[in-house]
Backbone as a printed PyTorch tensor [residue, N CA C, xyz], in Angstrom:
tensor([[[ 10.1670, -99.6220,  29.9540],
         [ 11.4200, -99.9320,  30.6230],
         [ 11.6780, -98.8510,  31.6680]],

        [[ 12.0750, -99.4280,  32.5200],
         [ 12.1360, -98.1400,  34.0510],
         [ 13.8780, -97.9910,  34.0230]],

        [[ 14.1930, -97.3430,  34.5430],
         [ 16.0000, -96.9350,  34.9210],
         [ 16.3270, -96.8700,  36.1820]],

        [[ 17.0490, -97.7690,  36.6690],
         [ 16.9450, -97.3320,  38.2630],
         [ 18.1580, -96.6770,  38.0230]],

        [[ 17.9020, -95.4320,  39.5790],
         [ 18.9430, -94.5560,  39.2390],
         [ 20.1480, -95.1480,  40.0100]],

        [[ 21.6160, -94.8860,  39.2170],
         [ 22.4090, -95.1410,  39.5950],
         [ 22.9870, -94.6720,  40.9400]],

        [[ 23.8870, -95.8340,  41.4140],
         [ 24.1190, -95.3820,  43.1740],
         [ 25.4370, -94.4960,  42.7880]],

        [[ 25.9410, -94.0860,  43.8240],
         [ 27.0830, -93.1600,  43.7240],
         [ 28.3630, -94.0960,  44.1080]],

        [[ 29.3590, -94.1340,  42.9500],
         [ 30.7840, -94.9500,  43.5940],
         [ 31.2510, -94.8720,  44.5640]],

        [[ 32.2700, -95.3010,  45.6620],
         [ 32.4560, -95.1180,  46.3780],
         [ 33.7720, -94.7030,  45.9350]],

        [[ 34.2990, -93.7640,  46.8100],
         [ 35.7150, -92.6820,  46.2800],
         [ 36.9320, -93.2440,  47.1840]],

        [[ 37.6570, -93.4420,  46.3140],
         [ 39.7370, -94.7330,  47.0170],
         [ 39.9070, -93.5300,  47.5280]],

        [[ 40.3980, -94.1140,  48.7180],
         [ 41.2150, -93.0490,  49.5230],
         [ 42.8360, -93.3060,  48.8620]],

        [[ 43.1370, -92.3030,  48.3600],
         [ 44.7100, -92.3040,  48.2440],
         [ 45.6940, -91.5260,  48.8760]],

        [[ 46.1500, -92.3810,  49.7120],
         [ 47.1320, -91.5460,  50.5100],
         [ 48.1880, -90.6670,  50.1800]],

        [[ 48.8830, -90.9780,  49.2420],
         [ 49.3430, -89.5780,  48.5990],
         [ 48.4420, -88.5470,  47.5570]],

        [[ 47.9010, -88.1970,  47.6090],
         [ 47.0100, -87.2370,  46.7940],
         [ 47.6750, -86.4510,  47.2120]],

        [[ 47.4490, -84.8100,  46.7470],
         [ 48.0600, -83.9250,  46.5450],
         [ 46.7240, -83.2530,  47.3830]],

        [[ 45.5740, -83.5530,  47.4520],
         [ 44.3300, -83.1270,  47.8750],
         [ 44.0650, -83.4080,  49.3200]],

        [[ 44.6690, -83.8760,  49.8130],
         [ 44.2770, -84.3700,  50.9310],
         [ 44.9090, -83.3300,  52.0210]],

        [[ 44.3290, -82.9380,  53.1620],
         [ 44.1030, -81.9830,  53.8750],
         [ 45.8070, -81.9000,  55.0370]],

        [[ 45.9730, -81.3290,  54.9780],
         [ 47.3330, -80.7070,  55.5800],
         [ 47.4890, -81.9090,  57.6230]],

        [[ 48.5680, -82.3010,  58.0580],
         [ 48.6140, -82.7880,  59.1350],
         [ 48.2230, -81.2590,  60.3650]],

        [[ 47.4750, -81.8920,  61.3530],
         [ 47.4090, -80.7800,  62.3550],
         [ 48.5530, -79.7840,  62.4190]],

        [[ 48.9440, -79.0350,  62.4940],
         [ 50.3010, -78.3150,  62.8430],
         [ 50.9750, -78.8250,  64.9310]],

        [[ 51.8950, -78.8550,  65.2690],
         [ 52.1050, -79.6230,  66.1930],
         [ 51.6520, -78.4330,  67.4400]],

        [[ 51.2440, -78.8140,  68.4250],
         [ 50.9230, -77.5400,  69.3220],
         [ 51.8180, -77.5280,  69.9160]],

        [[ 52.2120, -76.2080,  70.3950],
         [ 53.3390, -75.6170,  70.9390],
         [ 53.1530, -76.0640,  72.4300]],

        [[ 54.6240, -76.0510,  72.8820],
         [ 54.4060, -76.6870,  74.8280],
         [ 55.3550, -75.5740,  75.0870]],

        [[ 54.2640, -75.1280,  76.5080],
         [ 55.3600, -74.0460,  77.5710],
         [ 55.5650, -74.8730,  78.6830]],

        [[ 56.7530, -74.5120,  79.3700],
         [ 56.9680, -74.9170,  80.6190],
         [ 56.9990, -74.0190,  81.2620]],

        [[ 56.4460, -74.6430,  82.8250],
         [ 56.1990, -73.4420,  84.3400],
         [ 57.5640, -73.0040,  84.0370]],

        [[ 57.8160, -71.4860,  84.3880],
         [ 58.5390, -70.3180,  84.5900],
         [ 59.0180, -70.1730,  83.2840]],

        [[ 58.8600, -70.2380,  82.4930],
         [ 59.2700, -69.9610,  81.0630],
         [ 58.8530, -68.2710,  80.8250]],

        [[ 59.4770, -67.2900,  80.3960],
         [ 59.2390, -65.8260,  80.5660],
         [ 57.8850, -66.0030,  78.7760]],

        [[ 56.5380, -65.5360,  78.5150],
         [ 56.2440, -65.2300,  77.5220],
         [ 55.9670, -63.6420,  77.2020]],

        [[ 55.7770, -63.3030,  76.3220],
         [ 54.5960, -62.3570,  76.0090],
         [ 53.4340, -62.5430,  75.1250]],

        [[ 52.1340, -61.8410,  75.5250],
         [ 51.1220, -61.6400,  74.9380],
         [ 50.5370, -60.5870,  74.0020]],

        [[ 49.7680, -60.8390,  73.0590],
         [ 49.6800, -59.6100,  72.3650],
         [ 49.0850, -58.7600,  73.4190]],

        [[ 47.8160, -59.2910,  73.5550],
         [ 46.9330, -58.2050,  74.9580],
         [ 47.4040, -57.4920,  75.9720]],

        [[ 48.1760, -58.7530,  76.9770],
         [ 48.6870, -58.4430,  78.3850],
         [ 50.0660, -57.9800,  78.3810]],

        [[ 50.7830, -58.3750,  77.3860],
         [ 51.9220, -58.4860,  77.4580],
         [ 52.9490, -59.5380,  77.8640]],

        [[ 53.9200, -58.6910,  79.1230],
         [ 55.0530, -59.6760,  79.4200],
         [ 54.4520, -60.8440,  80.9450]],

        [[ 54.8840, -61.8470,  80.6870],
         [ 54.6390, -63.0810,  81.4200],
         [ 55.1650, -64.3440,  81.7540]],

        [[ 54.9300, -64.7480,  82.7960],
         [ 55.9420, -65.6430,  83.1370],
         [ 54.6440, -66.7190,  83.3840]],

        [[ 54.9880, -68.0740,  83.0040],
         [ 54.0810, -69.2490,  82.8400],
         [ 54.0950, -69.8540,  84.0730]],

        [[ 52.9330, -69.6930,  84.9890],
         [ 52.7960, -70.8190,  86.3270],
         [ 52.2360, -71.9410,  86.6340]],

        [[ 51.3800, -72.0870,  85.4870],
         [ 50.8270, -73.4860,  85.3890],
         [ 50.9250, -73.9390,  83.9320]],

        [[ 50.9870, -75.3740,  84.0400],
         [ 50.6140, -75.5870,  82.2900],
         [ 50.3120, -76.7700,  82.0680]],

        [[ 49.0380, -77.1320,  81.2120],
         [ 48.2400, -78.0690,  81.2980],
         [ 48.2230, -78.5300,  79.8390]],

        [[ 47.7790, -79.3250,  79.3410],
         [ 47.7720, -80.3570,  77.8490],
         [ 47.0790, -79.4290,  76.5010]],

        [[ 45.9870, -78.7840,  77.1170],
         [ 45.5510, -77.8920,  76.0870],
         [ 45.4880, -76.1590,  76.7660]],

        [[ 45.8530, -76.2280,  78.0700],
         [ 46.1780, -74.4040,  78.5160],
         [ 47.2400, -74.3180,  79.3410]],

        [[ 47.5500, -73.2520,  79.1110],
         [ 48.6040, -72.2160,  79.9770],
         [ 47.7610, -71.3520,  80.8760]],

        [[ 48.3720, -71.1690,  82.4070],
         [ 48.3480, -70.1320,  83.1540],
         [ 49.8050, -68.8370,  83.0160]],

        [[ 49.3830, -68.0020,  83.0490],
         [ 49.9050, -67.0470,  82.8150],
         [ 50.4000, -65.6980,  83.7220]],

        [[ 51.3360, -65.5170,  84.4890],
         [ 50.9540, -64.2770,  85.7210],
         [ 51.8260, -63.1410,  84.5160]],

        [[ 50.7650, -62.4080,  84.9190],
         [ 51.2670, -61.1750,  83.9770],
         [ 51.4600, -59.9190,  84.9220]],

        [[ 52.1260, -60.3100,  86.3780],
         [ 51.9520, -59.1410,  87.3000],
         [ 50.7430, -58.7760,  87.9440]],

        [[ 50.0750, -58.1470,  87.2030],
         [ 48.5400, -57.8170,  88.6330],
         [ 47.3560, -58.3960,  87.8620]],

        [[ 47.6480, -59.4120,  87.0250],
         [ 46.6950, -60.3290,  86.6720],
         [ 47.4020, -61.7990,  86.3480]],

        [[ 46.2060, -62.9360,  86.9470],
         [ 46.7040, -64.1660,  85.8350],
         [ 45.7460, -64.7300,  85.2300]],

        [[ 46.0520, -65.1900,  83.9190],
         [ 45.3470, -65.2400,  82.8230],
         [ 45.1540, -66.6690,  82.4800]],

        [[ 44.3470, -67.6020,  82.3770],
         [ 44.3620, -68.7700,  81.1840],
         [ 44.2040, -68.5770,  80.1150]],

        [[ 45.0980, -69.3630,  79.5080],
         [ 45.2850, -69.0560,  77.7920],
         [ 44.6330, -70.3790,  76.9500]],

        [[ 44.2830, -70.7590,  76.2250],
         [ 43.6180, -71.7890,  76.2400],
         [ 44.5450, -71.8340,  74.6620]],

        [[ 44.5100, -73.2950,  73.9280],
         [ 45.3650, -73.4600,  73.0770],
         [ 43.9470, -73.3640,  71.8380]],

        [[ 44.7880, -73.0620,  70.8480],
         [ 46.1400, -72.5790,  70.1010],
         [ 46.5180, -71.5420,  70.9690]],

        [[ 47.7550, -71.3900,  71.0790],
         [ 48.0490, -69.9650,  71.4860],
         [ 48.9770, -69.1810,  70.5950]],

        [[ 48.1080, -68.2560,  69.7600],
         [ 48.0620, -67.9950,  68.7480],
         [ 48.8010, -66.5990,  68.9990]],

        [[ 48.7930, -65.6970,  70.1290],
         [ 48.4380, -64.5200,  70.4620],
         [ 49.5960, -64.4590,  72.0060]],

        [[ 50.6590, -65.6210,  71.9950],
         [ 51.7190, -66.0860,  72.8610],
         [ 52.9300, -66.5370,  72.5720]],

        [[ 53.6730, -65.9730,  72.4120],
         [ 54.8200, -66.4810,  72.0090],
         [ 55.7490, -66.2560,  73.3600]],

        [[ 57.0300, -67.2970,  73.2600],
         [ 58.3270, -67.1670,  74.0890],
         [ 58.6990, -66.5540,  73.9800]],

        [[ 59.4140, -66.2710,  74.7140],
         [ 60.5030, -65.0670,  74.7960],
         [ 62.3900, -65.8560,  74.4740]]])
């Protein structure tokens, strides 16, 4: 007698589980001239701003910030 090996069940998605992985967190939106700071650069004022980056003039530099912006907060 042979055994074929058994297949693997297929696993219910249950939407409330307690297991199931956290929603994205919402990404933060700047608007042009909005004052920020950076950990790096510091203080900054927002001149461009795009869906997933920020431009940034930080005085004698400007910076793209690319999202998350983890390392940017408002002022």
């Amino acid at each position: 007698m042979v055994m074929k090996p058994r297949s693997a069940a297929r696993r219910r998605h249950l939407p409330n589980s307690p297991f199931n992985a956290d929603p994205a967190p919402a990404v933060e939106r700047f608007a042009v001239g909005e004052r920020v700071t950076h950990d790096k650069y510091g203080l900054g004022r927002i001149v461009g701003a795009e869906e997933a980056a920020v431009v940034v003039d930080f005085g004698s530099l400007q910076v793209r910030v690319v999202s998350p912006f983890d390392k940017l907060s408002k002022l």
